[in-house]
C-alpha positions in Angstrom: 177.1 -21.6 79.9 175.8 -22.0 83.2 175.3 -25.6 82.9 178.7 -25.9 82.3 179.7 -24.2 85.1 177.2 -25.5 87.5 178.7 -29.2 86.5 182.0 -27.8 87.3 180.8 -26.9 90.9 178.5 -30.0 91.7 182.0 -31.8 90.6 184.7 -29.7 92.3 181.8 -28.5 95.8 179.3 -31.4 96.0 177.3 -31.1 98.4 177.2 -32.8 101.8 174.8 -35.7 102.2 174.1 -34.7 105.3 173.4 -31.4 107.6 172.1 -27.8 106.5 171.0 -27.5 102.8 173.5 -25.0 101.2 172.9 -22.2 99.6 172.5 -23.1 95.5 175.4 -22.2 93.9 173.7 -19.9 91.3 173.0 -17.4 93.7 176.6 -17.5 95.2 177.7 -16.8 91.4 175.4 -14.0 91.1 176.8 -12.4 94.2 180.8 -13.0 93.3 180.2 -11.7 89.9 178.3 -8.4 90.9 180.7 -8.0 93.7 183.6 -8.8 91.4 182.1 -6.0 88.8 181.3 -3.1 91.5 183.9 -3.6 93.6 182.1 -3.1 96.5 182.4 -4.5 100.1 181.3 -8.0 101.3 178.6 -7.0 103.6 177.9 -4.1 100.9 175.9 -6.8 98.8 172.3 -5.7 98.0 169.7 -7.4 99.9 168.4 -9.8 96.7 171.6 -11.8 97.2 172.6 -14.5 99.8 174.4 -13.1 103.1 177.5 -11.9 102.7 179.4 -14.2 104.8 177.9 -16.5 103.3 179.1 -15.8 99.9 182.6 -15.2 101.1 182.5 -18.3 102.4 181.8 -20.5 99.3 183.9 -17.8 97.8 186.8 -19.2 99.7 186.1 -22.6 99.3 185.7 -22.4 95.5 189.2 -20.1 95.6 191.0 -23.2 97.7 189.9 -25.7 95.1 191.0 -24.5 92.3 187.1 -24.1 91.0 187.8 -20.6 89.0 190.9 -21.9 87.0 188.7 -24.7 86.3 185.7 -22.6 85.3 187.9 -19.9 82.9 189.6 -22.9 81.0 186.3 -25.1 80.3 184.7 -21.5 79.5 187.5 -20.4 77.3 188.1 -23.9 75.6 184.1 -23.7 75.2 184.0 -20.6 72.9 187.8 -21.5 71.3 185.4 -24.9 70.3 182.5 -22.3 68.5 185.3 -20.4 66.9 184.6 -17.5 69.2 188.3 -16.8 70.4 190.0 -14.2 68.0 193.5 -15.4 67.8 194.6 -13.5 65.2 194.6 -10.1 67.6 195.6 -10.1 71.0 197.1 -7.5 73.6 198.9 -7.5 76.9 199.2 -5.3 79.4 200.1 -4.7 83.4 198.6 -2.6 86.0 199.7 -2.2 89.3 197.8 -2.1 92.1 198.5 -1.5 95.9 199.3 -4.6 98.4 197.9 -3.1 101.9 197.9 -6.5 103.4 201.2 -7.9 101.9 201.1 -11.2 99.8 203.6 -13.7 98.0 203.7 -11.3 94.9 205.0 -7.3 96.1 207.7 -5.4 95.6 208.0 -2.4 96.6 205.9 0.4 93.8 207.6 2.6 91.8 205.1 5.2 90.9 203.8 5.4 95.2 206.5 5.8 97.5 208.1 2.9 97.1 205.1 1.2 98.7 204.1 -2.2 98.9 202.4 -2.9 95.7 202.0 -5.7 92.8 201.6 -6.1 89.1 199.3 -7.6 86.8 200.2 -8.7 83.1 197.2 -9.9 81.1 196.7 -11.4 77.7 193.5 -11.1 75.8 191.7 -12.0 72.8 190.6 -9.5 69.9 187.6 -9.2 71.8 188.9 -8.7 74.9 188.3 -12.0 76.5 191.0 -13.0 79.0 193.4 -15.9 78.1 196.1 -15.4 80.7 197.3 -13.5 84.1 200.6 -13.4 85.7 200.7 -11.7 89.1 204.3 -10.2 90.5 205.7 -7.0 92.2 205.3 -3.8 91.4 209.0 -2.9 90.6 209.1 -6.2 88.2 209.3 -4.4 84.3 206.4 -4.7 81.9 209.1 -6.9 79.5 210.1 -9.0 82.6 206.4 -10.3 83.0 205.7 -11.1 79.0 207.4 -14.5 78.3 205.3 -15.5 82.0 202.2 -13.9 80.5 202.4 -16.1 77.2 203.2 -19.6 78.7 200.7 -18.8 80.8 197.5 -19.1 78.4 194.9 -21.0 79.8 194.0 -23.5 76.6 196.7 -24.6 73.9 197.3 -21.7 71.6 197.0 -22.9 68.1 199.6 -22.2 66.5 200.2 -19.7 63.8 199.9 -19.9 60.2 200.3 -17.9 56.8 196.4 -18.0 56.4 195.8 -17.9 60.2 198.0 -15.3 61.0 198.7 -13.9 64.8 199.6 -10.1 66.1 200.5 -9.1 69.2 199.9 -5.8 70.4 201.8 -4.0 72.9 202.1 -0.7 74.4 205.7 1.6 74.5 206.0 -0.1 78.1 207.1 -3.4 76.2 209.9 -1.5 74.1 213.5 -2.8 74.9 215.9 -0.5 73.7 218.2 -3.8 73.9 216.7 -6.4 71.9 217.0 -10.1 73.7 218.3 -12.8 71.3 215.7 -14.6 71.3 212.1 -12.4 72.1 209.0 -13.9 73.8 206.9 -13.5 70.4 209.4 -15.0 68.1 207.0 -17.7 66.9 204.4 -15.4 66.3 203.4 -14.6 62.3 202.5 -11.0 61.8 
């Protein structure tokens, strides 16, 4: 996989033909992904990775070019290729999280105070692999974000069959007591 995503960068991030030799990207990688995992601070990075303004920079870069959306769909489309993408079970869910800073996408949370806050919906695979992510407020409803959350896969969902069959499973934060007309998942064969 990483030679598909070191083509990705050389393509999006080449580098310059002239100055400073960057950093090679795998490194960089390295560094987002364990920083990405532990949550910890930028200049909390262990030693055995590049400096941490220096990964924050390419992180930025990478983030302004439109390198990760790049990166999850030629990842995704790679493993829906090797039959590796279990459509016939997938679940969505939203989490909200606190927006200290402010952003395009708060509202003010429901659960903390009314605070400044957003929301998260996510689709993903049987295995758990990550197809979609829709970002809004915090005071946006779970059923609001779901039609979003669906257009918003990253490859073309194939689409369901009798023999290929496709649930989706949701928790009791997706039940309407009124039904819409016409429901996000009304294509879907269960």
């Amino acid at each position: 996989m990483w030679d598909l995503v070191h083509s990705l960068i050389i393509e999006f991030d080449p580098p310059k033909p002239r100055g400073r030799k960057p950093v090679p990207p795998r490194p960089i990688l390295d560094a987002l992904i364990f920083r990405l995992r532990s949550g910890c601070q930028w200049n909390q990075l262990p030693k055995e990775f590049p400096d941490d303004s220096t990964v924050h920079r390419r992180f930025q870069r990478w983030r302004a070019l439109g390198l990760f959306d790049r990166v999850w769909a030629t990842l995704v489309e790679h493993c829906d290729a090797l039959d590796e993408v279990q459509w016939e079970w997938q679940a969505a869910d939203g989490a909200m999280g606190k927006a200290r800073l402010g952003g395009d996408q708060i509202g003010p949370n429901p659960t903390d105070r009314a605070k400044p806050g957003t929301k998260r919906s996510i689709l993903v695979d049987g295995q758990g692999g990550p197809l979609s992510i829709v970002a809004a407020g915090a005071n946006v409803h779970d059923t609001k974000l779901l039609r979003a959350t669906l257009e918003a896969i990253i490859v073309e969902r194939p689409v369901p069959t009798e023999q290929k069959p496709q649930n989706l499973c949701l928790d009791k934060g997706y039940d309407m007591t009124i039904r819409p007309a016409e429901p996000p998942w009304k294509d879907w064969v269960t």
